[in-house]
C-alpha positions as CSV (number, residue, x, y, z in Angstrom):
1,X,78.6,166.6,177.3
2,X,81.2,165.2,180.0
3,X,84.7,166.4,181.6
4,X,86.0,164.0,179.8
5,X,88.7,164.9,177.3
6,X,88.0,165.1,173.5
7,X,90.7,162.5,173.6
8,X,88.3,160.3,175.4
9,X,85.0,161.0,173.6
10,X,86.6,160.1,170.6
11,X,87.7,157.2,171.7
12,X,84.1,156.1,172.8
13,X,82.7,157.6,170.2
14,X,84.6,154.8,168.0
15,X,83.9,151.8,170.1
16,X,80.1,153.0,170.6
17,X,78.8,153.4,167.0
18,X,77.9,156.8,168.5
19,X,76.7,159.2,165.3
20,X,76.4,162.3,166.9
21,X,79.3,165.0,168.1
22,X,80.0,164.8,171.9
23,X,81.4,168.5,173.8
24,X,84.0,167.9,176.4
25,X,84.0,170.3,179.3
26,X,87.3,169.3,180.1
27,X,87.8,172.7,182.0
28,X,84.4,172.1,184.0
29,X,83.4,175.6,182.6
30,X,79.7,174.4,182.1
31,X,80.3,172.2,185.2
32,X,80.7,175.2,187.0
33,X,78.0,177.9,185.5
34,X,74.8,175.1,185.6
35,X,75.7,174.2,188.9
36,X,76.6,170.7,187.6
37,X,78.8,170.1,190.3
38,X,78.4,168.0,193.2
39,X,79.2,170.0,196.4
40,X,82.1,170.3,198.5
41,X,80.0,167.8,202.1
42,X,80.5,165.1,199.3
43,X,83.1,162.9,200.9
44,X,85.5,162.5,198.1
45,X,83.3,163.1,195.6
46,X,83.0,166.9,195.4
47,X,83.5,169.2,192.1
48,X,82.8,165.9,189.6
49,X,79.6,166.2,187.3
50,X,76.0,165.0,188.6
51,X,73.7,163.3,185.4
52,X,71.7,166.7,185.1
53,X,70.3,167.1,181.6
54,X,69.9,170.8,179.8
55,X,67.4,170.9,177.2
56,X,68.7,173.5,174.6
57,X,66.6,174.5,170.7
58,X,67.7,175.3,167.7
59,X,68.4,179.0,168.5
60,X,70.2,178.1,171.4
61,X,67.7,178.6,173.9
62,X,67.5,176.9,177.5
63,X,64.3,175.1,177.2
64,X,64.3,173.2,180.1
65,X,66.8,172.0,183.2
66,X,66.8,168.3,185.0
67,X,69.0,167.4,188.1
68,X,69.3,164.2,189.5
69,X,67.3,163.6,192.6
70,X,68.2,164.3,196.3
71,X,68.2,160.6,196.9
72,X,70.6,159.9,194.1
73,X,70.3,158.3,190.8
74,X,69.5,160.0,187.2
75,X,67.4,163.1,185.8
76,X,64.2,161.6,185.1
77,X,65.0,160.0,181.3
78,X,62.0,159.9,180.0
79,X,60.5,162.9,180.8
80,X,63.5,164.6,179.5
81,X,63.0,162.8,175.9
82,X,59.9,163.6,176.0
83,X,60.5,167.1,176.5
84,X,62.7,167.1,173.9
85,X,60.1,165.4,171.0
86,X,57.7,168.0,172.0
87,X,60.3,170.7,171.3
88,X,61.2,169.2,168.2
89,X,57.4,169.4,166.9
């Protein structure tokens, strides 16, 4: 999931080989409720989407929540995959 437009994951989609559906949160709804957001004392950079990841079953359930580091960079990748092959058994 991204702000990015339909439009735009499409387009990746297409040029990525990507085989699975991507969800736009064009209106930063999701953004917003997950606390995905960077905060306003980010010098031209507040409101966009930090690299957090949501771990979600089949049933819809929040299973588990990752957000980037204080010092910057990603979620920690692999322990979010495997996370998510322990959920999927």
């Amino acid at each position: 999931m991204s702000v990015d437009s339909p439009y735009a994951h499409r387009a990746w989609g297409t040029e990525l080989n990507v085989e699975f559906p991507m969800v736009s949160d064009f209106e930063r709804t999701v953004l917003r409720d997950y606390d995905a957001a960077t905060s306003d004392d980010v010098p031209f950079l507040s409101g966009i989407g930090k690299h957090c990841a949501f771990l979600v079953d089949a049933e819809g359930v929040l299973r588990g929540v990752w957000y980037p580091p204080k010092s910057g960079g990603l979620s920690p990748v692999q322990e979010v995959l495997d996370a998510a092959r322990a959920l999927s058994g």
